[in-house]
C-alpha positions as CSV (number, residue, x, y, z in Angstrom):
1,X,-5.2,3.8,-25.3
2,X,-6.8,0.5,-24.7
3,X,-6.8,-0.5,-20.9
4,X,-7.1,-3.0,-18.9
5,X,-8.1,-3.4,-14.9
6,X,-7.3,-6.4,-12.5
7,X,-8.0,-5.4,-8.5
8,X,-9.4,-8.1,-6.5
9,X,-12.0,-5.3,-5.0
10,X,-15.2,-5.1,-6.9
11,X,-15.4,-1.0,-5.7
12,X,-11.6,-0.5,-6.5
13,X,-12.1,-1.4,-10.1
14,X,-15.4,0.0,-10.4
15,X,-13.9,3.3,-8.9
16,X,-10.7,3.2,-11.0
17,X,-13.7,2.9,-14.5
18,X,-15.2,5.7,-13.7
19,X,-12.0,7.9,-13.0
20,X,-10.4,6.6,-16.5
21,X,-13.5,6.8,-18.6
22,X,-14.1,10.6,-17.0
23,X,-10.7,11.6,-18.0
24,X,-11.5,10.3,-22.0
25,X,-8.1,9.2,-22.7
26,X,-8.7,5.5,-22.0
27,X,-11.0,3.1,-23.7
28,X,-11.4,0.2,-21.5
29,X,-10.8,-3.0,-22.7
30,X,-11.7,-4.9,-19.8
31,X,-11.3,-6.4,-16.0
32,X,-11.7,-8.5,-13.7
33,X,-11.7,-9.1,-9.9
34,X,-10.2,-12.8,-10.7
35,X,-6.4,-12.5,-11.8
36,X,-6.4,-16.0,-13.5
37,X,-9.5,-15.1,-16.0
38,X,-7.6,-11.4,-16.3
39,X,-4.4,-13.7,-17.4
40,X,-6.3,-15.7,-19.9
41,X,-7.9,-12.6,-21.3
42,X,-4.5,-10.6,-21.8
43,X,-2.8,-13.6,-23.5
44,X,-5.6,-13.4,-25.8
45,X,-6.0,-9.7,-26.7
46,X,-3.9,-6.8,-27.0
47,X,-4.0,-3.9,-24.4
48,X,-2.3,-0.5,-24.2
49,X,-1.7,-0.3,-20.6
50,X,-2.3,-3.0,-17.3
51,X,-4.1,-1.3,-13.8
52,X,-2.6,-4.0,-12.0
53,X,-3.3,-4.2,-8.0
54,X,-0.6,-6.0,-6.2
55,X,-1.9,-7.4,-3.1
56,X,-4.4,-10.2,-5.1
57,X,-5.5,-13.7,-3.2
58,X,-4.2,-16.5,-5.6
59,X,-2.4,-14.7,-7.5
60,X,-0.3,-11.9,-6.6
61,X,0.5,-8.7,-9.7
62,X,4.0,-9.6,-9.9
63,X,2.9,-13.4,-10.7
64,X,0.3,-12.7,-12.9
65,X,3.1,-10.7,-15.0
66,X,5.8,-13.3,-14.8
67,X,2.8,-15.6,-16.5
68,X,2.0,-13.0,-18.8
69,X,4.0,-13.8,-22.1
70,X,3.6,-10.4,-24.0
71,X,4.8,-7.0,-22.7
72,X,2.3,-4.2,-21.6
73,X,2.4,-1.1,-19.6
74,X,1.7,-1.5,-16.3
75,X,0.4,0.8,-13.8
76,X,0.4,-1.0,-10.4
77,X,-2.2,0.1,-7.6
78,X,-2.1,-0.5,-4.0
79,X,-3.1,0.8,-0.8
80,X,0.4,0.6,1.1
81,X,2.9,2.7,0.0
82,X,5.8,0.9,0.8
83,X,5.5,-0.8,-2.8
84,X,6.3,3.2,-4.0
85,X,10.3,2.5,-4.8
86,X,12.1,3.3,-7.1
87,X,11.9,0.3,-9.0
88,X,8.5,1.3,-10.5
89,X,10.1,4.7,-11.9
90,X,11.5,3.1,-15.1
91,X,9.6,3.6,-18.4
92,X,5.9,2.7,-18.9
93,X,5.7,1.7,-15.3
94,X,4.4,3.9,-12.8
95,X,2.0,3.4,-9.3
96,X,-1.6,5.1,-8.1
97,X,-1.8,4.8,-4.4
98,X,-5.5,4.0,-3.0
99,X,-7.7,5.6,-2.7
100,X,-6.8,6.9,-6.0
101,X,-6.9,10.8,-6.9
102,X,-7.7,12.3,-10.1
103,X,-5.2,14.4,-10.6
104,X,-2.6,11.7,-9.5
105,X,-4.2,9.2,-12.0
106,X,-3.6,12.3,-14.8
107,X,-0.2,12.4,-14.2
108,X,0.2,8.8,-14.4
109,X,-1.7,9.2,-18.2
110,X,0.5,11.9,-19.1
111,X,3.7,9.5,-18.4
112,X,2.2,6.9,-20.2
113,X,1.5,8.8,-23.2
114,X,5.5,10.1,-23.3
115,X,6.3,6.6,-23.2
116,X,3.8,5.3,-26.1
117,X,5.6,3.7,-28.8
118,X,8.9,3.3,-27.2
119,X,10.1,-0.2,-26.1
120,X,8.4,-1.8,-23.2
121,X,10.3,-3.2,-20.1
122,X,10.4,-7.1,-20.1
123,X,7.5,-7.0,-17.3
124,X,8.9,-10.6,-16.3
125,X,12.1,-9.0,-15.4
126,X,10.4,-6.6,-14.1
127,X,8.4,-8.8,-11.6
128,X,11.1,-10.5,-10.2
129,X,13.2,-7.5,-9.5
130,X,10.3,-5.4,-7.6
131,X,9.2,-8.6,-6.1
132,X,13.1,-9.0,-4.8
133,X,12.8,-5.8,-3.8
134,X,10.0,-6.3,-1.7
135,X,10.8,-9.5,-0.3
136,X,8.9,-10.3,3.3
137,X,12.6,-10.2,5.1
138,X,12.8,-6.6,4.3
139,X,9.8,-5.2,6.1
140,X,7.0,-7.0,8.1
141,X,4.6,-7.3,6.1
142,X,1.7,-9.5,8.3
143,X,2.1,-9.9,12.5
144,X,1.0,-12.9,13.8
145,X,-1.6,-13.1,16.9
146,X,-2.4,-16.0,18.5
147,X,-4.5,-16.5,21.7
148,X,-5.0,-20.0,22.9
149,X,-5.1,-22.2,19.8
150,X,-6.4,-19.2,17.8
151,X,-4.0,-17.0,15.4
152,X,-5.3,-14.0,13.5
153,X,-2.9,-12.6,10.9
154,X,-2.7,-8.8,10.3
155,X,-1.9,-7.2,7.5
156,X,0.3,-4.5,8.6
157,X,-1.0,-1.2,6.4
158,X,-4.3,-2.2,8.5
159,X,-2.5,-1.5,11.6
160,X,-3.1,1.9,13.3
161,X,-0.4,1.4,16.1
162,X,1.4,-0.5,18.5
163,X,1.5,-0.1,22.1
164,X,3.3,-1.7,25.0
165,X,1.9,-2.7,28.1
166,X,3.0,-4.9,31.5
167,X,5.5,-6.3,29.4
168,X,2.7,-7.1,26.7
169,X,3.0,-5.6,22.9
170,X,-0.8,-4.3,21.4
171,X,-1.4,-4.1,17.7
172,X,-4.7,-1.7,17.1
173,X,-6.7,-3.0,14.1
174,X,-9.8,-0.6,13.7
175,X,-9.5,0.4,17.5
176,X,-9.5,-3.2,18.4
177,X,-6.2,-4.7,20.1
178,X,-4.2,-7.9,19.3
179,X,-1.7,-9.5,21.6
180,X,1.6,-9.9,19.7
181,X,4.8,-12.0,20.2
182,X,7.1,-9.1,19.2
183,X,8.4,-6.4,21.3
184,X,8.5,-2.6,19.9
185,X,12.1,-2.5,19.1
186,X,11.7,-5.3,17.2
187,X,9.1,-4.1,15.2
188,X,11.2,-0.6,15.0
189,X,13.9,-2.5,13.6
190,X,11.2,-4.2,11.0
191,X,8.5,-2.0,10.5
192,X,8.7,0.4,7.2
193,X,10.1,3.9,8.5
194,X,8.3,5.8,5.6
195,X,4.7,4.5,7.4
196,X,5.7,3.6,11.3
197,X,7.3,6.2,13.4
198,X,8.2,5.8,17.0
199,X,6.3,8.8,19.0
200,X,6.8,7.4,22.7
201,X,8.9,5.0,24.3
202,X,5.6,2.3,24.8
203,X,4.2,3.7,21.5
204,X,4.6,3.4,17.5
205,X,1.8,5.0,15.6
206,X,1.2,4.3,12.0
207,X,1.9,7.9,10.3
208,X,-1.4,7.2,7.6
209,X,-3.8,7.2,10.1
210,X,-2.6,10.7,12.1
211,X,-5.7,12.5,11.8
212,X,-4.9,15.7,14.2
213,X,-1.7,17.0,16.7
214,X,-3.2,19.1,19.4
215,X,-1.7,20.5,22.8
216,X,-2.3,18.5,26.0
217,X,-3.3,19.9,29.0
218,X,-0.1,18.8,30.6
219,X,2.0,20.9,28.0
220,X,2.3,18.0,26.0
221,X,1.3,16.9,22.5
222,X,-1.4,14.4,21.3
223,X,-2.3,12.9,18.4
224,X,-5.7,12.0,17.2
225,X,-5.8,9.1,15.1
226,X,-8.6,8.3,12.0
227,X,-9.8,4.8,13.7
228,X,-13.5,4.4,15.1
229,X,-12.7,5.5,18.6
230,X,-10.7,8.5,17.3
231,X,-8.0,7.2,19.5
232,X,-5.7,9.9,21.0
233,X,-1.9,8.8,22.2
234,X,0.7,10.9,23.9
235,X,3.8,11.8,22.0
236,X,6.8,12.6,23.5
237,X,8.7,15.2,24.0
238,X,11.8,14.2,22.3
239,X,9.9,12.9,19.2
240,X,7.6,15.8,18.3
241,X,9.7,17.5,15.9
242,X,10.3,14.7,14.1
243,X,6.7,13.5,14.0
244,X,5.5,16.9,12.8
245,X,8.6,16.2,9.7
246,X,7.2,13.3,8.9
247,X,4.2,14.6,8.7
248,X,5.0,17.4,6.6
249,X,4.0,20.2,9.1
C-alpha cells in the first residue's frame, strides 16, 4: 500500500517513516510538514492510505480533508486522546496516539488491509462529523492566561494539573504555573473526564502525566507526576479508589 504522511512535526513524520518502512507493508509515497503542499500533492497523485495529524497550524486534518476532492484512507495521529471517539471506528479510518507504538501501528495495518478494496467513507463527510464532534464547546480545549496586558494560551493536553490557591486557580505547564480566570469546578465541568480527574478538593491532575502513587507519611496517598520537578500532590482520601480505576491499577 502506497502512503502518505502530513504531521506538522519534522520528528513525528520522520518517526512515523521509519516505523512504516520497518514493518514492509507500506511504500511511502510521500509527506510533508506543510498541509497545503501535502493537499496539492494528494490532488495530484493517488495514495492508498493518509497519516494525517490533526492538530496542524494553518490548516487543521479535518480541513485539509474537506479540501481533498478524492477519497483515501485515513489514519489520523495525535497526541491527545480525546480525538479517540467513536467516530474514527468506521471503515478505513482508524487513529495512532503519540508517541506512536509498533505494535499499535500493526494493528492499525492489519485494519486497513481488511478494508482494502471496499468502498471508502466520503472523508468530507467524514470531517465535518468528527469535527462536530469535537467542537471547542464540548471540552476546553486551550485556557487563557493573562497577566497585565500579556495572555499566554495553553494548550490543554500540555497541562499537567490545576491547583487552587487564596482564591487563585494554577495551570502547571512543564512545572511552571499560569494564573487562570476559571475556577476548578468550572474546569471539572469542562475539562475531558477520560484525561482530567479531580484527586483533591484544590486539585485536578492530568491522568497522562501520573508517573507513580506512593504512601504518605501521614497515611495518605501521593502522586508523582512525569514534569521536570517530578511534582508530587496529595490525593484525597475519598478519591483514591477512583484514581487508582482510572488508572488501571
Amino acid at each position: 500500500m502506497r502512503a502518505y504522511l502530513v504531521d506538522d512535526e519534522r520528528l513525528a513524520v520522520e518517526r512515523l517513516t521509519r516505523l512504516l518502512t520497518a514493518t514492509g507493508r507500506m511504500t511511502i509515497a510521500g509527506s510533508s510538514t506543510d498541509p497545503e503542499v501535502a493537499l496539492a500533492f494528494l490532488r495530484a497523485t493517488p495514495v492508498d492510505v493518509l497519516f494525517l495529524d490533526i492538530q496542524m497550524p494553518g490548516l487543521t486534518g479535518f480541513e485539509l480533508l474537506e479540501r481533498l476532492d478524492r477519497d483515501v484512507a485515513v489514519v489520523f495521529t495525535t497526541a491527545y486522546d480525546r480525538y479517540a471517539i467513536d467516530a474514527f471506528g468506521v471503515n478505513s479510518v482508524d487513529y495512532l496516539l503519540k508517541p506512536i507504538e509498533p505494535e499499535r501501528l500493526d494493528r492499525a495495518l492489519d485494519k486497513l488491509e481488511r478494508f482494502a478494496g471496499l468502498p471508502r467513507p466520503d472523508v468530507r463527510a467524514l470531517a465535518r462529523a468528527v469535527a462536530a464532534e469535537l467542537a471547542p464547546t464540548r471540552r476546553l480545549e486551550r485556557i487563557a492566561s493573562r497577566v497585565g496586558e500579556r495572555t499566554t494560551v495553553l494548550d490543554v493536553a500540555r497541562i499537567s494539573h490545576f491547583t487552587s490557591k487564596d482564591k487563585l486557580t494554577f495551570a502547571f505547564v512543564n512545572a511552571h504555573e499560569h494564573v487562570i480566570d476559571q475556577t476548578l469546578a468550572e474546569l471539572e465541568a469542562r475539562l475531558d473526564a477520560r484525561r482530567f480527574a479531580r484527586i483533591h478538593r484544590a486539585t485536578i491532575v492530568n491522568i497522562g502525566f501520573v508517573q507513580e502513587l506512593f504512601p504518605a507519611v501521614d497515611g495518605g496517598v501521593l502522586v508523582r507526576l512525569k514534569d521536570e520537578k517530578r511534582t508530587e500532590l496529595s490525593v484525597a482520601r475519598d478519591r483514591v479508589r477512583d484514581l487508582k480505576g482510572r488508572l488501571g491499577i
